[in-house]
C-alpha positions in Angstrom: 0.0 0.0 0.0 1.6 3.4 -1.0 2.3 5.7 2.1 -0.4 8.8 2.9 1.4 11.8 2.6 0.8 15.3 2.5 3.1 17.6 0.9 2.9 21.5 2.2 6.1 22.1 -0.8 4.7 22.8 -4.4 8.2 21.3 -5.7 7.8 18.4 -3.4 4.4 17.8 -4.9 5.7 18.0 -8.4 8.0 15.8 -7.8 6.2 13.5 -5.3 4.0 12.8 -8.9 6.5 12.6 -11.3 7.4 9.2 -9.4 4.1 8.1 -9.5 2.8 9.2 -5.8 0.6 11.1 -5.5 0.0 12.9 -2.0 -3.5 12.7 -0.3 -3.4 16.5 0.0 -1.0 19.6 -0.8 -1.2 23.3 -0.9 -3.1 25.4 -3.5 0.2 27.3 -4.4 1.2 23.3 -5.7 -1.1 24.5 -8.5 -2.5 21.0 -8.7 -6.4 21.5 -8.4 -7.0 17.1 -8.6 -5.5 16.9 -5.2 -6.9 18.4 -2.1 -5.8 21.7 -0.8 -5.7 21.8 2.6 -4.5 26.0 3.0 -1.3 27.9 1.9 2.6 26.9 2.8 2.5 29.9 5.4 -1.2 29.1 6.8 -2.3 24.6 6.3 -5.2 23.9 8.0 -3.9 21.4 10.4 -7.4 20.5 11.4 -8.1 18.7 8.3 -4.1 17.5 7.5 -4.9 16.0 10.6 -8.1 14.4 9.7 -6.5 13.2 7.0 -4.4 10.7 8.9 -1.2 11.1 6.9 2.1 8.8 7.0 4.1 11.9 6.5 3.9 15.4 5.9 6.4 16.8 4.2 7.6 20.4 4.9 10.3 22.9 4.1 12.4 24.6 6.7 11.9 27.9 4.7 8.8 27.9 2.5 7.0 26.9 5.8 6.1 28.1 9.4 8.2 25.3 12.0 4.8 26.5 14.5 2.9 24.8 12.1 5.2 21.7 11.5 5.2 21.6 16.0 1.8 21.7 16.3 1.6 18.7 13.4 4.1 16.6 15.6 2.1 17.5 18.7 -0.9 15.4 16.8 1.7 12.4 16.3 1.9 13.2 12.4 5.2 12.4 11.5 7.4 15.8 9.6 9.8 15.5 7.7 12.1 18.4 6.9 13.7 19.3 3.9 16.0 22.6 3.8 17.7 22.8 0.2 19.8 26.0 -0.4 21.8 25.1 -3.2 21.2 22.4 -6.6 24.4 20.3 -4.6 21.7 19.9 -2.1 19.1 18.1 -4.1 20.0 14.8 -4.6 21.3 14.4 -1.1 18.0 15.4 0.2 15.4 13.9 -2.0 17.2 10.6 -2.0 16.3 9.7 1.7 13.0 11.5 1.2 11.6 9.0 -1.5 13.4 5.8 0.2 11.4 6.6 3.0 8.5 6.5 1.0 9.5 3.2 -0.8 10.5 4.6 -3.6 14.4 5.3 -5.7 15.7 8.6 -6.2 17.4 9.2 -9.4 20.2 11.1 -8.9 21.4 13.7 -11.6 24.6 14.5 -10.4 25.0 17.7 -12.2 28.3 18.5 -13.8 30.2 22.0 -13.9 28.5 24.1 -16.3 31.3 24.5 -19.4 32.9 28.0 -19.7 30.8 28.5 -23.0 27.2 27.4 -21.6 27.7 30.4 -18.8 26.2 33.9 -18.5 28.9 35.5 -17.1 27.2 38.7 -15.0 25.8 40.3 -12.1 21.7 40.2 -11.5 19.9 42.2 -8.9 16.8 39.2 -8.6 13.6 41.0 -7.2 11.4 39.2 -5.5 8.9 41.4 -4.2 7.5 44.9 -5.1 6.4 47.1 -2.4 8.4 47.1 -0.3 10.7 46.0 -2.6 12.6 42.5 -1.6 15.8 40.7 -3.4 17.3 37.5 -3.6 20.3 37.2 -1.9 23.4 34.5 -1.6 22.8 31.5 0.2 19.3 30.3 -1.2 18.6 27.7 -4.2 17.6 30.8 -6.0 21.1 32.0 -6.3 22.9 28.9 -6.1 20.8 27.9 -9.7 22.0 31.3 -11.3 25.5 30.7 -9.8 26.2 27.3 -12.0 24.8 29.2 -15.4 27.4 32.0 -14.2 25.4 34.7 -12.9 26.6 36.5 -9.8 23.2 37.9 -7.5 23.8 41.4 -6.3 24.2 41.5 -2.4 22.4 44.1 -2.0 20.0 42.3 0.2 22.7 41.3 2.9 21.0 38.1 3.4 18.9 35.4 1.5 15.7 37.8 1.5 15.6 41.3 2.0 14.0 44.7 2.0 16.6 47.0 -0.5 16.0 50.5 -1.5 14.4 51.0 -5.1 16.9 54.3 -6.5 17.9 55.2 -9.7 22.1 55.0 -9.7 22.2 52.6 -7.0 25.2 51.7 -5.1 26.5 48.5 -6.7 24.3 48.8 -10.1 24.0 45.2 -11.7 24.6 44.2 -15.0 21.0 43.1 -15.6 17.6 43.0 -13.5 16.5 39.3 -13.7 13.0 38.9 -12.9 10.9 35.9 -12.0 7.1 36.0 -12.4 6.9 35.0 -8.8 6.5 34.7 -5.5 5.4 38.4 -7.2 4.4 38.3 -10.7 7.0 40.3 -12.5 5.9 41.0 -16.6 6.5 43.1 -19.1 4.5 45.8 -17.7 7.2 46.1 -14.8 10.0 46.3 -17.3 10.1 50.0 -17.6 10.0 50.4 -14.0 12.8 47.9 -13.6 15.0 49.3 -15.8 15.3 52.2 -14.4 18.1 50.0 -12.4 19.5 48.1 -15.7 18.6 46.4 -18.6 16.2 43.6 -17.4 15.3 39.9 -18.6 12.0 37.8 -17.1 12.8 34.5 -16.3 9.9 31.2 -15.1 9.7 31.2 -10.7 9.0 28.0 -11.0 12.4 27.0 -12.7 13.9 29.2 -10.3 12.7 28.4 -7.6 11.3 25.1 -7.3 13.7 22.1 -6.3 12.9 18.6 -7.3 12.7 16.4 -10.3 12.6 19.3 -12.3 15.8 21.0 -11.7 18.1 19.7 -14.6 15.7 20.4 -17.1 14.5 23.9 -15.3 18.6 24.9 -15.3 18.8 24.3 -19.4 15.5 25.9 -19.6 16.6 29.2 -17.6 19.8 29.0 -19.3 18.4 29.3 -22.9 15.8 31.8 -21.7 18.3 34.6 -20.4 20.8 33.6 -23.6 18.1 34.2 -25.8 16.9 37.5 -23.6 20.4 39.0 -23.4 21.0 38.7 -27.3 19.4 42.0 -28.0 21.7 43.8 -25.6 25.1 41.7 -26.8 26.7 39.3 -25.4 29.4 40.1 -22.4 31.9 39.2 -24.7 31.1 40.9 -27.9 31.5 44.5 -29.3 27.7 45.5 -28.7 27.5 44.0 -24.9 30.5 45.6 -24.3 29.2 48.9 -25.8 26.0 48.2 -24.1 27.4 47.6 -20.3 29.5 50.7 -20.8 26.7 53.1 -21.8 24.5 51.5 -18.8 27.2 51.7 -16.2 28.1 55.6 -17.2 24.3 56.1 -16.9 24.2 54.7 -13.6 27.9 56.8 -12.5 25.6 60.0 -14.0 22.4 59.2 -12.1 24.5 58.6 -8.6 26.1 62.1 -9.3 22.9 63.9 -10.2 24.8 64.8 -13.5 22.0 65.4 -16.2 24.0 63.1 -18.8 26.8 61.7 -20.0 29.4 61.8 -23.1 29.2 58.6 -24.6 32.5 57.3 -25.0 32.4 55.8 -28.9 30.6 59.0 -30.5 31.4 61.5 -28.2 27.6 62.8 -27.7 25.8 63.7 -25.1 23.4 61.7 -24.1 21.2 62.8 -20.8 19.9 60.5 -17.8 16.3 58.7 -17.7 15.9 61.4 -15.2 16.3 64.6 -17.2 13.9 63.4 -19.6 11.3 62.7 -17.3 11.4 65.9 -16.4 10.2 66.7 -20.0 7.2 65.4 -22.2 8.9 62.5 -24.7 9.8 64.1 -27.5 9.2 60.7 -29.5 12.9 60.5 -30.7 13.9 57.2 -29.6 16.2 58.9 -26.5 18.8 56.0 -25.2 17.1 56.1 -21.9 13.7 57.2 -22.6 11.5 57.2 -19.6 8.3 56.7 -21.2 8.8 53.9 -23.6 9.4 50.4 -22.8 12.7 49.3 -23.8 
């Protein structure tokens, strides 16, 4: 007989199925609407996960409250804890997770990344908007972005945290790198985003979720921001580096309140996103137009 289980980790749930398990009940952010949702990851109804008489309910050390996992345990439900922070951590964590449940972890035993399948850059990573919230070193987050090459900002001084939205920020990234959750960053953010740097939109759920899906999720991501960073020019190639020069002498402007800069191939002046919002557009196609999404 297959084990009970209720899983309060959308990834865990994802992957729970993917092996042919599926739990008795999960969360309605596992975006599974055949199973039974029995609350949020930050508010289950342990009532009912009680009711339910579960083997085991599986929980993450982060993505969920430990009063709620306590108060589970106080009901003799057995927890188990998973706390992945980086893709190394994946294999040796799911593996005793599914023996447990009778069942064989495959193990993908990810490689290094080769030098030519990187993204070498720095990405500030919102995460929330109002107040505005970052991902910072330390989480699965960044350690995913680390292997394709990509540095996160620290900013955030920790794994998630409040930073100050400014134009010509201390520490200006290469690119914004947006995820479409836990908030649901579009294309109707991006001129409000790259008010900090040139900005790409990348899937949460490749992101962020841990599981059976992260080898395929990495090549997915990877391809993504390739394919998003081509209109700006690679790191490596005349136009990126044209690119990256213009943006940072923006940002150097913008953190000296200068009203532009001369750019350094043409020798024109070209003013800051902030002196032209001080004007009407004047529909010329300006470098750092304000008004138009880029």
């Amino acid at each position: 007989m297959k084990p009970r289980v209720v899983s309060l980790v959308p990834s865990v749930t994802e992957t729970l199925l993917a092996y042919g398990l599926a739990p008795v009940a999960c969360t309605r952010f596992c975006l599974q609407p055949t199973l039974e949702a029995v609350g949020g990851t930050k508010d289950p109804n342990i009532e009912r996960i009680v009711e339910l008489r579960p083997d085991l309910v599986i929980v993450d050390t982060e993505e969920n409250r430990r009063e709620d996992a306590e108060a589970l345990q106080a009901q003799g439900i057995a927890v188990h804890p998973l706390s992945i922070r980086s893709i190394a951590q994946v294999d040796d964590h799911f593996e005793p997770l599914l023996a447990r449940l009778g069942l064989t972890w495959i193990r993908s035993d990810l490689a290094p990344a080769e030098q030519d399948q990187r993204v070498p850059a720095t990405c500030l990573v919102p995460i929330w908007r109002n107040p505005w919230m970052a991902l910072g070193r330390g989480t699965y987050g960044a350690s995913v972005l680390e292997y394709l090459g990509v540095q996160v900002t620290d900013w955030s001084r920790g794994p998630y945290a409040s930073f100050e939205f400014t134009e010509g920020a201390v520490e200006a990234p290469d690119y914004v790198l947006a995820p479409d959750e836990p908030y649901p960053f579009s294309n109707r953010h991006r001129a409000e985003l790259q008010r900090i740097a040139p900005t790409v939109f990348v899937d949460g759920q490749d992101l962020f979720w841990f599981g059976v899906r992260t080898p395929a999720a990495i090549e997915r991501l990877r391809h993504s921001i390739s394919t998003q960073l081509t209109k700006y020019g690679t790191l490596d190639s005349p136009l990126g580096r044209d690119f990256l020069t213009n943006h940072r002498d923006h940002q150097a402007a913008l953190q000296r309140g200068d009203v532009g800069y001369l750019d350094r191939k043409t020798g024109l002046f070209v003013q800051t996103a902030r002196t032209l919002a001080a004007r009407p557009c004047c529909g010329n196609g300006c470098r750092h137009c304000p008004f138009l999404e880029r």
